[in-house]
C-alpha positions as a Python dict, from the first residue, in 0.01 Angstrom:
ca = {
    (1, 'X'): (0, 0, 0),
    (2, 'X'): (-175, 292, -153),
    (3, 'X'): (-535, 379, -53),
    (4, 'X'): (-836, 207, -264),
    (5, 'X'): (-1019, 539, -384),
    (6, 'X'): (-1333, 365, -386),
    (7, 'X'): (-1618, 576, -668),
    (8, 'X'): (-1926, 538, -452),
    (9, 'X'): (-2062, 536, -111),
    (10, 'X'): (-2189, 206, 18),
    (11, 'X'): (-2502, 324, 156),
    (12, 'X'): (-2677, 537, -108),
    (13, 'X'): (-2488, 419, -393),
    (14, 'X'): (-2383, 790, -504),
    (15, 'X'): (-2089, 898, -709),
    (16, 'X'): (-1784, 1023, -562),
    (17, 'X'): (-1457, 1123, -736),
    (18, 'X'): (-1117, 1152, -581),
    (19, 'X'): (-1204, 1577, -482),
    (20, 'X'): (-1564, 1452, -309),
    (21, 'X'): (-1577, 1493, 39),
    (22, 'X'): (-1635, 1149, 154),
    (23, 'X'): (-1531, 910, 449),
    (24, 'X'): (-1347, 602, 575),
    (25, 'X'): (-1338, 342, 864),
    (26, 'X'): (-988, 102, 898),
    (27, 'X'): (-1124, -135, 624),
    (28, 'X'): (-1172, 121, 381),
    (29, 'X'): (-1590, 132, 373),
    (30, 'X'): (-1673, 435, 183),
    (31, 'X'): (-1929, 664, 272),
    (32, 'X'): (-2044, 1022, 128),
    (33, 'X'): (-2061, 1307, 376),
    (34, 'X'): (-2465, 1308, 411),
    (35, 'X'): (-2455, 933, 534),
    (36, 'X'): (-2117, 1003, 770),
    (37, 'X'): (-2332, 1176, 930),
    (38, 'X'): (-2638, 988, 980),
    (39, 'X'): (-2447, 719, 1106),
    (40, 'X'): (-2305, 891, 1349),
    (41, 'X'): (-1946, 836, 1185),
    (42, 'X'): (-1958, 472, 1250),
    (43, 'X'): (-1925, 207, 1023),
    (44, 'X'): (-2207, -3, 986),
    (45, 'X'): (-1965, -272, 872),
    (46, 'X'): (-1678, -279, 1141),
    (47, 'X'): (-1856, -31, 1404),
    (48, 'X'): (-1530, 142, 1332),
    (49, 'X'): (-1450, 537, 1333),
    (50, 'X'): (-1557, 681, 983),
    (51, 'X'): (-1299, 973, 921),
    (52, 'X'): (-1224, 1190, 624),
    (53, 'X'): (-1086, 999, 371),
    (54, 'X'): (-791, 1198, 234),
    (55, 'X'): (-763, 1378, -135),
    (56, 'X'): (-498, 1359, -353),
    (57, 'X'): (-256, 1677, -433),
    (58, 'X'): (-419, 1855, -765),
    (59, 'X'): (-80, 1921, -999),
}
């Protein structure tokens, strides 16, 4: 089952394309670097680990 590349963060609502840095609990809650990081890389959904949400390969 591929990844859902979700196109915002949940938080602040900004944009994020498949290159933005941007990251991930178990679930798949997206959240943009800036907010990672004022939560403490914890979801505020799960309480799970947010980690860096992987890019795809550029051809």
């Amino acid at each position: 089952m591929p990844l859902e590349m979700r196109k915002q963060c949940e938080r602040c609502s900004e944009t994020l394309n498949a290159q933005s840095p941007a990251y991930i609990c178990v679930h798949e809650c997206t959240f943009c670097e800036p907010c990672t990081e004022e939560l403490m890389k914890v979801c505020p959904n799960c309480s799970g680990e947010l980690v860096k949400r992987p890019r795809p390969r550029v051809h």
